[in-house]
Biopython code that builds the backbone (N, CA, C, O; Angstrom):
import numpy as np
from Bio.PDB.StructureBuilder import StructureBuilder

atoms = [
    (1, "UNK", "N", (31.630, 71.626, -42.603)),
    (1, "UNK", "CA", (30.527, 70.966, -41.993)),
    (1, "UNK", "C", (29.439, 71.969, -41.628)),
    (1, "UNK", "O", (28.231, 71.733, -41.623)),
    (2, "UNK", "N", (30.014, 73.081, -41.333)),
    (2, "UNK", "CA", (28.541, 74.291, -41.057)),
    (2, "UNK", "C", (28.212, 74.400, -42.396)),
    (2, "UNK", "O", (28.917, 74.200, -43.385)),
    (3, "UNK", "N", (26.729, 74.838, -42.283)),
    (3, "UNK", "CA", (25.588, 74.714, -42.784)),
    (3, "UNK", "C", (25.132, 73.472, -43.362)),
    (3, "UNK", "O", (24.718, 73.484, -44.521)),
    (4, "UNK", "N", (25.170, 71.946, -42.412)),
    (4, "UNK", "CA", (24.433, 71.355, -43.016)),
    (4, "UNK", "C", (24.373, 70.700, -41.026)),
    (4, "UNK", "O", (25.086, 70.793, -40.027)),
    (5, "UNK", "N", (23.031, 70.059, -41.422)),
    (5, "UNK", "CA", (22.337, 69.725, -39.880)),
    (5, "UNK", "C", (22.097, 68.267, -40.181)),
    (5, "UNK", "O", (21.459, 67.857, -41.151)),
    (6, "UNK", "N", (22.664, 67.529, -39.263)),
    (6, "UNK", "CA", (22.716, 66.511, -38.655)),
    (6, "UNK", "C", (21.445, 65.754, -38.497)),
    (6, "UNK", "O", (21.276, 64.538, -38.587)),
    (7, "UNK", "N", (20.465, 66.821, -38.211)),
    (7, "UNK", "CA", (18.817, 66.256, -38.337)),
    (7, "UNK", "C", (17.961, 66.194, -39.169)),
    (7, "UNK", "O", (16.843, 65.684, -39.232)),
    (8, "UNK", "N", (18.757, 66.922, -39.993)),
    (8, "UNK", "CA", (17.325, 67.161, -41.577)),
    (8, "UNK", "C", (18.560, 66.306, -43.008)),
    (8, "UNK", "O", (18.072, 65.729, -43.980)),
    (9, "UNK", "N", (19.871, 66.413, -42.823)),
    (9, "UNK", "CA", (20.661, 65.823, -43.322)),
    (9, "UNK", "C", (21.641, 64.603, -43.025)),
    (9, "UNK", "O", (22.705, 64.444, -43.624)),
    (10, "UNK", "N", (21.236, 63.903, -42.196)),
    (10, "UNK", "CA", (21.891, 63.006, -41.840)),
    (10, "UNK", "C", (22.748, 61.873, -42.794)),
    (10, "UNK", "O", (23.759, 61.299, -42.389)),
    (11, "UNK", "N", (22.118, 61.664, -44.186)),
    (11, "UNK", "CA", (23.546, 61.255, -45.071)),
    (11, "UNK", "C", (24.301, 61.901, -45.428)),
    (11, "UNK", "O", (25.345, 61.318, -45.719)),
    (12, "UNK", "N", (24.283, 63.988, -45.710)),
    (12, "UNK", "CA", (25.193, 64.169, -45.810)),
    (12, "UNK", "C", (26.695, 64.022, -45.181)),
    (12, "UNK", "O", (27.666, 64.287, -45.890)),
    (13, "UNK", "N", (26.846, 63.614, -43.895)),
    (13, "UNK", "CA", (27.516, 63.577, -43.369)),
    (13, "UNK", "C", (28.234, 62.133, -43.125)),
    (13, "UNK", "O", (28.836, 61.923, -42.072)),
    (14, "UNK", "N", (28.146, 61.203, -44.096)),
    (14, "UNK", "CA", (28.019, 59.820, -44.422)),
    (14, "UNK", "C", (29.651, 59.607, -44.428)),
    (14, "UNK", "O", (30.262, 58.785, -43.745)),
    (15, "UNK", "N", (30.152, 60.449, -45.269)),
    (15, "UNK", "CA", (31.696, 60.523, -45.612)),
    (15, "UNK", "C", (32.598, 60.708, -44.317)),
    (15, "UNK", "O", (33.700, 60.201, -44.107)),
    (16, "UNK", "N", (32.095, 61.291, -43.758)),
    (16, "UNK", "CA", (32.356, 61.583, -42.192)),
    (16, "UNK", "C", (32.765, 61.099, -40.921)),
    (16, "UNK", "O", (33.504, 61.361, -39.972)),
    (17, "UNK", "N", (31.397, 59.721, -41.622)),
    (17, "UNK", "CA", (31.409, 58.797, -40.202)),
    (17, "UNK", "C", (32.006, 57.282, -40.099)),
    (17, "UNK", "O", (31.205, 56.350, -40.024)),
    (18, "UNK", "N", (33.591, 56.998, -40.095)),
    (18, "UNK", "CA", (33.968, 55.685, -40.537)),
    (18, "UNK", "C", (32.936, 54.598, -40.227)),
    (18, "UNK", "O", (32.913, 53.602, -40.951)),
    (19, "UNK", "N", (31.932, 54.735, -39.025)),
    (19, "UNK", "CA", (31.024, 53.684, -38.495)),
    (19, "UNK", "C", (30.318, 53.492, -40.043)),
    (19, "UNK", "O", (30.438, 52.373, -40.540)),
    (20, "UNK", "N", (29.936, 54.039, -40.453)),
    (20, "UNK", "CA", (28.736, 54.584, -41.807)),
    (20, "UNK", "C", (29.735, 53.673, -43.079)),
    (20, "UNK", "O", (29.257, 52.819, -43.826)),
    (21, "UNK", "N", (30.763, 53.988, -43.074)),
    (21, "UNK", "CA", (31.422, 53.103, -44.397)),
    (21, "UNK", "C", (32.155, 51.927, -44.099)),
    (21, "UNK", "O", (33.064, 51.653, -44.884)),
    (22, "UNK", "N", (31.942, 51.101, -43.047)),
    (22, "UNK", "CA", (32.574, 49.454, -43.140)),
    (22, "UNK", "C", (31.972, 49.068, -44.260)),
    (22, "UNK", "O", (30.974, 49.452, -44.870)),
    (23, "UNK", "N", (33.153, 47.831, -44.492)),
    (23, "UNK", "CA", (32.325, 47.021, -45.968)),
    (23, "UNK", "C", (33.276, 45.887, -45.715)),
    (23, "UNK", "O", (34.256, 46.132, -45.011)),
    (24, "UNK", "N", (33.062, 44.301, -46.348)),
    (24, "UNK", "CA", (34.112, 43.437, -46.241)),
    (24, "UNK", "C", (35.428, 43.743, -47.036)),
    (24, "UNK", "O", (36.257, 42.834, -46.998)),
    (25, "UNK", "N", (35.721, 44.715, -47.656)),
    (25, "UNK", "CA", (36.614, 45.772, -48.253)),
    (25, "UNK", "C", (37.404, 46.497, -46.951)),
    (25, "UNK", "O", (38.561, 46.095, -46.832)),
    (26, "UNK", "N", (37.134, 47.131, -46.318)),
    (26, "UNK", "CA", (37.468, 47.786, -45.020)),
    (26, "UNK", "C", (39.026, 47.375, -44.699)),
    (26, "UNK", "O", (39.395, 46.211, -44.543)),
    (27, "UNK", "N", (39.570, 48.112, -44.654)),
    (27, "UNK", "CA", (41.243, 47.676, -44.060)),
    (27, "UNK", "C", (40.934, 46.476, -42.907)),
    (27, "UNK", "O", (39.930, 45.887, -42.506)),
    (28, "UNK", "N", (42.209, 46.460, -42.643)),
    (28, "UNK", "CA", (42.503, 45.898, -41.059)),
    (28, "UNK", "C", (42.771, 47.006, -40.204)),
    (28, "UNK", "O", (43.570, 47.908, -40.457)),
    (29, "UNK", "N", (41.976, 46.886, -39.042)),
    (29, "UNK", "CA", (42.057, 48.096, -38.328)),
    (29, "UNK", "C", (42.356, 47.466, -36.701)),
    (29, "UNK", "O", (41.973, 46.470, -36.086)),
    (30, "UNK", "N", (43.000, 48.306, -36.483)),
    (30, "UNK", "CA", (42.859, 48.124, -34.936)),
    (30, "UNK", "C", (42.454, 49.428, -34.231)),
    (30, "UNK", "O", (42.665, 50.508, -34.782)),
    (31, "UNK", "N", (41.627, 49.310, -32.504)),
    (31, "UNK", "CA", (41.319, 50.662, -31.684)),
    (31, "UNK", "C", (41.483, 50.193, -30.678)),
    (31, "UNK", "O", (41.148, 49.132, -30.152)),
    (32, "UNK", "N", (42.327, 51.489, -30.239)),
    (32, "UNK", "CA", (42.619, 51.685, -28.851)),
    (32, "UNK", "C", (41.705, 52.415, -28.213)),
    (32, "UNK", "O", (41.470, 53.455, -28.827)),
    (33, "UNK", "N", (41.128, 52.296, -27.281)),
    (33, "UNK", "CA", (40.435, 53.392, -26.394)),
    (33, "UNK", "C", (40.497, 53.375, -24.952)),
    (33, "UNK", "O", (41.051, 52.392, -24.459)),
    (34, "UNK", "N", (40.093, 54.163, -24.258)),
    (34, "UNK", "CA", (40.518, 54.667, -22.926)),
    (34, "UNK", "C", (38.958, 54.368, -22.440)),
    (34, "UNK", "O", (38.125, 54.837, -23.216)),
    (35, "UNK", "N", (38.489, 53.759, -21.439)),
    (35, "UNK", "CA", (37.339, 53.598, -20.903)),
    (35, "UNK", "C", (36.452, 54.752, -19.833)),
    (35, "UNK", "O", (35.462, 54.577, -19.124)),
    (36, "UNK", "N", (37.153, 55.758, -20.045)),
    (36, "UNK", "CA", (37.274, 56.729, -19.266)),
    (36, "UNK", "C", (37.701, 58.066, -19.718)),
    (36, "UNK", "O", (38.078, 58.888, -18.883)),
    (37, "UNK", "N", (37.659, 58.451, -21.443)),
    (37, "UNK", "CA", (37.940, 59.128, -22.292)),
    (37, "UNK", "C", (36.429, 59.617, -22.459)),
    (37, "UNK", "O", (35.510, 58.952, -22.939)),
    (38, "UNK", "N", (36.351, 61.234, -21.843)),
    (38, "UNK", "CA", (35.745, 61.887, -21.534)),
    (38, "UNK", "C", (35.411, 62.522, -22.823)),
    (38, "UNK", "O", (34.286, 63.023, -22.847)),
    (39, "UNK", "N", (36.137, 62.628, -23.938)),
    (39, "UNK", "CA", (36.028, 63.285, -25.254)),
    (39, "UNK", "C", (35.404, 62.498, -26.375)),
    (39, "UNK", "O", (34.695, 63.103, -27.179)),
    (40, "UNK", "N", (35.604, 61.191, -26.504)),
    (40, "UNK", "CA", (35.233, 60.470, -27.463)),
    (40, "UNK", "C", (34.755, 59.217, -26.465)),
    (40, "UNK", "O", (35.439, 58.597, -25.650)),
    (41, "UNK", "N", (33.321, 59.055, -26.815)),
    (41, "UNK", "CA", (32.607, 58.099, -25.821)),
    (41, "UNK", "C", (33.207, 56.602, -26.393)),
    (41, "UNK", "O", (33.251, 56.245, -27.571)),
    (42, "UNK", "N", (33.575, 55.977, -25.405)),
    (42, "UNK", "CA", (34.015, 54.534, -25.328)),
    (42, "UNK", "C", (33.141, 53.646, -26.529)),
    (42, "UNK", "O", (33.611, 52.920, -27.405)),
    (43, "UNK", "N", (31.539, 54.008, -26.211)),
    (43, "UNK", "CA", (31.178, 53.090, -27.376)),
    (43, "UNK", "C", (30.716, 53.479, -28.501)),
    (43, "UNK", "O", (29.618, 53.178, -28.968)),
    (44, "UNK", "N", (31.893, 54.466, -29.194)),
    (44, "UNK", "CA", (32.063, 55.225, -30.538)),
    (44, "UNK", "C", (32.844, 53.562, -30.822)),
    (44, "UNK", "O", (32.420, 52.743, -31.636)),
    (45, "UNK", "N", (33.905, 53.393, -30.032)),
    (45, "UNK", "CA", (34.721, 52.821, -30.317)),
    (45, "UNK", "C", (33.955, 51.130, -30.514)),
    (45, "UNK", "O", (34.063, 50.503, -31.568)),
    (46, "UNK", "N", (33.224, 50.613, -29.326)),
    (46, "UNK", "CA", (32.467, 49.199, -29.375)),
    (46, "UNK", "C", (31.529, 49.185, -30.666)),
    (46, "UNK", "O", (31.204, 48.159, -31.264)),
    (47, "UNK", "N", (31.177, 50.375, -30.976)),
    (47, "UNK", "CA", (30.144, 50.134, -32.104)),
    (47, "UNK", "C", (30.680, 50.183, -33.615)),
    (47, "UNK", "O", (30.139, 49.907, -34.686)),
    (48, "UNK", "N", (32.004, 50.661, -33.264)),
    (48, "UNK", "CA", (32.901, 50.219, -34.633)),
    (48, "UNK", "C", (33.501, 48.692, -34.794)),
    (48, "UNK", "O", (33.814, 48.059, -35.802)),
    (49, "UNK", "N", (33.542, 48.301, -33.163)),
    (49, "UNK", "CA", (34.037, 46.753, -33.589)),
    (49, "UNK", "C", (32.830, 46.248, -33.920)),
    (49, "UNK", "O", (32.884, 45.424, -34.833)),
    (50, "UNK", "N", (31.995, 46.421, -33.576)),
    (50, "UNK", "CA", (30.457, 45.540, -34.214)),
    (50, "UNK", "C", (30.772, 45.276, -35.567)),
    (50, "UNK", "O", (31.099, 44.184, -36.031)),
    (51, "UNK", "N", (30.653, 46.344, -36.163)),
    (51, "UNK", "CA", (30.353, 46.992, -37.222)),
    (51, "UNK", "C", (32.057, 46.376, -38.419)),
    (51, "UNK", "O", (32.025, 46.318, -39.648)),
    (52, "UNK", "N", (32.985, 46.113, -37.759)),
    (52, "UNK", "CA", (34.038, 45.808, -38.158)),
    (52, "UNK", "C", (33.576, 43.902, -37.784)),
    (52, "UNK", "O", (34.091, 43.138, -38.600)),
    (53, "UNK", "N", (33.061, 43.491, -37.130)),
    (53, "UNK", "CA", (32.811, 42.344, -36.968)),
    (53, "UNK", "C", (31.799, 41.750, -37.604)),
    (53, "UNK", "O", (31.815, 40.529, -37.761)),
    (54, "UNK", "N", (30.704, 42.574, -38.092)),
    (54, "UNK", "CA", (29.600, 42.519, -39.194)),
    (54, "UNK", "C", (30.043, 41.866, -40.327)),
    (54, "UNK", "O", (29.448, 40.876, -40.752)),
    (55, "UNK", "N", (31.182, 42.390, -40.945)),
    (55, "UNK", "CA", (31.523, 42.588, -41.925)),
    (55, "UNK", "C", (32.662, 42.370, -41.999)),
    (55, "UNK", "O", (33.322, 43.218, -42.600)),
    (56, "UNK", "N", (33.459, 41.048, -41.379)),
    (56, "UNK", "CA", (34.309, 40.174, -41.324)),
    (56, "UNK", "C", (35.910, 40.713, -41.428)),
    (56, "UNK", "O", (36.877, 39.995, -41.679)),
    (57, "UNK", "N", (35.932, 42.126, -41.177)),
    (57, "UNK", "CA", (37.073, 42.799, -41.223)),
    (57, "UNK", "C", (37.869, 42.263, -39.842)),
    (57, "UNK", "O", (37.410, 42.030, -38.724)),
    (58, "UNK", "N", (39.299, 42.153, -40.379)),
    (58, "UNK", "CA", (40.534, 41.895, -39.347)),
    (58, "UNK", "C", (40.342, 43.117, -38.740)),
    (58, "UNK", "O", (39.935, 44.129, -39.311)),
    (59, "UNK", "N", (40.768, 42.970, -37.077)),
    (59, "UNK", "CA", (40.482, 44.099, -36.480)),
    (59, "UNK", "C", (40.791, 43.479, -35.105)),
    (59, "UNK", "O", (40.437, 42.365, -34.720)),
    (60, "UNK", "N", (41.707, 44.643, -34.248)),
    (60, "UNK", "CA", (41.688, 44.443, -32.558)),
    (60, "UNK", "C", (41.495, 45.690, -32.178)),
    (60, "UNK", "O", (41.747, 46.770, -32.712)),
    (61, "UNK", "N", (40.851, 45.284, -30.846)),
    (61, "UNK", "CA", (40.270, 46.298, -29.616)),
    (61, "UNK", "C", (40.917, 46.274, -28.687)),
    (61, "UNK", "O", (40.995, 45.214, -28.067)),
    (62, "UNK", "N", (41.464, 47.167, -28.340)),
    (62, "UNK", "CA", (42.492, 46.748, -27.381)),
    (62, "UNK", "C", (41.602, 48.358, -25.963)),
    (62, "UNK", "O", (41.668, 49.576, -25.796)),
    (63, "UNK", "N", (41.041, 47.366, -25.475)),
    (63, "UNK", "CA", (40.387, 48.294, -24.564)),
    (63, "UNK", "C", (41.480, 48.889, -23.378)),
    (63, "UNK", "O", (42.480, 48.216, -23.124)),
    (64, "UNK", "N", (41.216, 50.276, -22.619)),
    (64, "UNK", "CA", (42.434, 50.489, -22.014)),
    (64, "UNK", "C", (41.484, 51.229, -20.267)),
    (64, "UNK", "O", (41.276, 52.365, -19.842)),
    (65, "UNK", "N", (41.210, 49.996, -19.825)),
    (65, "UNK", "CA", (40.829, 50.271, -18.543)),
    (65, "UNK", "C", (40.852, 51.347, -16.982)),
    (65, "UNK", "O", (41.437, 51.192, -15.910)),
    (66, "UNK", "N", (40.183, 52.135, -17.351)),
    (66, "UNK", "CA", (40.017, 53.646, -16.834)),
    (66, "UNK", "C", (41.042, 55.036, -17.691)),
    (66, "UNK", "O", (41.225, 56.229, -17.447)),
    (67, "UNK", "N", (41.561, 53.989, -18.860)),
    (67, "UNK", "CA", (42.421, 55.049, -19.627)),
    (67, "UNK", "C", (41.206, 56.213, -20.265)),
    (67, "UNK", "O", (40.005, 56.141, -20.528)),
    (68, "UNK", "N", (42.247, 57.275, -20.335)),
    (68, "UNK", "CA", (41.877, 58.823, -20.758)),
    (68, "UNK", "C", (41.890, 58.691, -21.975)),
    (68, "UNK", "O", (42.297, 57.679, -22.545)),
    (69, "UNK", "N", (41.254, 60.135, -22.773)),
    (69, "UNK", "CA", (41.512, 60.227, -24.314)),
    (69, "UNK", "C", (42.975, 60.689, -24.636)),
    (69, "UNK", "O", (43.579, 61.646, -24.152)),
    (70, "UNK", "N", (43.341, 59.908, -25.439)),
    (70, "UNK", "CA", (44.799, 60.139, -25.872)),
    (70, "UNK", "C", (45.543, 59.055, -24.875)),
    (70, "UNK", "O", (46.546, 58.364, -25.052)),
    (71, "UNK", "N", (44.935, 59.143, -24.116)),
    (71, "UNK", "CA", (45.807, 58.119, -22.930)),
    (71, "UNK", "C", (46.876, 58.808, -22.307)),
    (71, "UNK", "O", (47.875, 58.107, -22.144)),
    (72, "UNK", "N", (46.965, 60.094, -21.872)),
    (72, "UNK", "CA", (47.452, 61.496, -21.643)),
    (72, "UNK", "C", (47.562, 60.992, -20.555)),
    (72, "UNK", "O", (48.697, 60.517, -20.520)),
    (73, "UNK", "N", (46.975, 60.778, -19.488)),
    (73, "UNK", "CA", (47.301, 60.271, -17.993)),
    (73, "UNK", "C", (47.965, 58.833, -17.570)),
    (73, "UNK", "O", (48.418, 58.638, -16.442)),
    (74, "UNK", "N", (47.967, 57.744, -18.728)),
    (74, "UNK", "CA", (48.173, 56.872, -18.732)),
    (74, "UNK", "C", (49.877, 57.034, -18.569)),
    (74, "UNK", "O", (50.483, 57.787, -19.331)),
    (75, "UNK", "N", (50.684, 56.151, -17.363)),
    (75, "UNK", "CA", (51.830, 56.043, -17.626)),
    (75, "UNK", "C", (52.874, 55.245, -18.706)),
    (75, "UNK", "O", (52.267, 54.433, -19.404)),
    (76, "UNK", "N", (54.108, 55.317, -18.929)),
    (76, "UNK", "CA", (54.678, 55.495, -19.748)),
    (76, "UNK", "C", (54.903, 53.281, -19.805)),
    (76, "UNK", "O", (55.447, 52.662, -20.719)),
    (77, "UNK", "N", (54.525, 52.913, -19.039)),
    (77, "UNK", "CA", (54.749, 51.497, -18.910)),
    (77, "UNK", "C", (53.070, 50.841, -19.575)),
    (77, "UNK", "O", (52.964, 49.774, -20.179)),
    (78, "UNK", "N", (52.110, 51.628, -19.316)),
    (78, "UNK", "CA", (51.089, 51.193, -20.073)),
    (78, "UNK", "C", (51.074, 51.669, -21.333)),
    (78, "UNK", "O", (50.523, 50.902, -22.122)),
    (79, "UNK", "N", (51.525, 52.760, -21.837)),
    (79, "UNK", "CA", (51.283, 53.386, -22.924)),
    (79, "UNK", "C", (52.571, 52.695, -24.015)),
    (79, "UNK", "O", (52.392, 52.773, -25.231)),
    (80, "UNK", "N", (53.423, 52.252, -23.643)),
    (80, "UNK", "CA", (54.958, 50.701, -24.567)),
    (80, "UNK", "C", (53.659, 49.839, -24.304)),
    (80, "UNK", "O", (53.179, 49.554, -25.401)),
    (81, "UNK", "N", (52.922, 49.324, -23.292)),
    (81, "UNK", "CA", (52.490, 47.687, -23.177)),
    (81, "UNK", "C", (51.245, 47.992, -24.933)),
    (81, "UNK", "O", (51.274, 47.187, -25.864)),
    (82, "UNK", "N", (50.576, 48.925, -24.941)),
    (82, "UNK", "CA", (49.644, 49.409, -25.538)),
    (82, "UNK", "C", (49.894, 49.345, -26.952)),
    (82, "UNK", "O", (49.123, 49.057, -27.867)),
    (83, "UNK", "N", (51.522, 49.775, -26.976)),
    (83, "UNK", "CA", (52.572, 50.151, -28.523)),
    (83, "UNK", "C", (52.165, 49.061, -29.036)),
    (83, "UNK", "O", (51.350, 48.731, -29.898)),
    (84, "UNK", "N", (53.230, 48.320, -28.017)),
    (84, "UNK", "CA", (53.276, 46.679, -28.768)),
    (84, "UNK", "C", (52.462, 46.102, -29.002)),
    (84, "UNK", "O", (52.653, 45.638, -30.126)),
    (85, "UNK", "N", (51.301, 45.701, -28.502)),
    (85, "UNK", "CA", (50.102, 45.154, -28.488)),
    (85, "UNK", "C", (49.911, 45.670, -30.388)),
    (85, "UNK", "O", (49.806, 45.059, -31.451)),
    (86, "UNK", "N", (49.937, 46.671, -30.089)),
    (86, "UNK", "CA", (49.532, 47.713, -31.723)),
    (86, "UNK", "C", (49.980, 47.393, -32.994)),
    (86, "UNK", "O", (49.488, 47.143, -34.095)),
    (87, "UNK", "N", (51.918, 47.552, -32.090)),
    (87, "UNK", "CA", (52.724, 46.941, -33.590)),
    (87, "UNK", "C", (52.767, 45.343, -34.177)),
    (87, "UNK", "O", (53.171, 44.956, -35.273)),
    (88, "UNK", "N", (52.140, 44.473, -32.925)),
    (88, "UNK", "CA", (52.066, 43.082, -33.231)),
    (88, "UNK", "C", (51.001, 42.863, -33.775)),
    (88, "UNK", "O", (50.952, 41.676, -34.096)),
    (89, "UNK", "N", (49.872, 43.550, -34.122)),
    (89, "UNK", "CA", (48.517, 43.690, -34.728)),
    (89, "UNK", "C", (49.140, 43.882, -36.150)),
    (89, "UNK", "O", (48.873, 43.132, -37.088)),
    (90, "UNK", "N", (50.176, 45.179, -36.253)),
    (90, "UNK", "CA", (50.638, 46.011, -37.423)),
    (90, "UNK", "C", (51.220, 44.829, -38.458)),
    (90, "UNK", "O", (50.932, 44.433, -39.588)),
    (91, "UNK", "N", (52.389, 44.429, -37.230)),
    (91, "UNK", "CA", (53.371, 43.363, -38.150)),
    (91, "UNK", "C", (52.413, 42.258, -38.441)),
    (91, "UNK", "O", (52.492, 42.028, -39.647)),
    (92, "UNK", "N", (51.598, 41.522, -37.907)),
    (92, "UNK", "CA", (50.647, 40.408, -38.546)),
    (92, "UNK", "C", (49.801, 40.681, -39.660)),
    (92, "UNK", "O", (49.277, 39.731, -40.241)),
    (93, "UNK", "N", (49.585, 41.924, -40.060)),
    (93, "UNK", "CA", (49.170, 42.439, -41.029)),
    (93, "UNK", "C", (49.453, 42.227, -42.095)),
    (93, "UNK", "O", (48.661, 41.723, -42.891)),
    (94, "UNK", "N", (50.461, 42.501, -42.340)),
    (94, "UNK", "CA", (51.635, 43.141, -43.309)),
    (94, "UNK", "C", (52.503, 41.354, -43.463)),
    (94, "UNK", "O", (53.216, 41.062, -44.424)),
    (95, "UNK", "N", (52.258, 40.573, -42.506)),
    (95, "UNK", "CA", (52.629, 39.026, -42.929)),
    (95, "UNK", "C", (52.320, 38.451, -44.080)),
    (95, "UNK", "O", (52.647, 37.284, -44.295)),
]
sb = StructureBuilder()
sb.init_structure("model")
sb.init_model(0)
sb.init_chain("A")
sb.init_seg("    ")
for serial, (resi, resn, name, xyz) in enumerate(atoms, 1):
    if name == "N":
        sb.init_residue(resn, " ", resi, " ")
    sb.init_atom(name, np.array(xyz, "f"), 0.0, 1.0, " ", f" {name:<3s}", serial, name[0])
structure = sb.get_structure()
């Protein structure tokens, strides 16, 4: 990614940015995020469901209320409630 700038090249970096390649093609996706994930801003994540909702892709948000990035602080009873939520997204998938 060094030597190319973000401001004078902004499609190079196209491949980069999953927001940049939805299409009604697009998997089924699901995101978890932490509302309170200091590393990756919360609405990285809202502007992918748009963008997954644009474009009629299966998809859950499973927002995680004052959760951290990684969900590192989150205890071990939210972070199973979170699993499942995930794998019942997974297994309806794959139905």
């Amino acid at each position: 990614m060094t030597g190319h700038d973000p401001e004078t090249e902004p499609r190079w970096f196209d491949a980069y940015c999953p927001l940049r390649n939805v299409s009604s093609s697009y998997p089924p996706t699901i995101l978890i995020h932490g509302t309170a994930d200091t590393d990756v801003p919360f609405d990285e994540s809202a502007n992918m469901e748009e963008q997954l909702s644009h474009f009629n892709v299966k998809h859950d948000f499973l927002r995680v209320p004052d959760g951290s990035h990684c969900l590192w602080k989150e205890s071990a009873a939210v972070k199973a409630q979170i699993f499942h939520k995930a794998m019942d997204f997974v297994t309806a998938q794959m139905s």
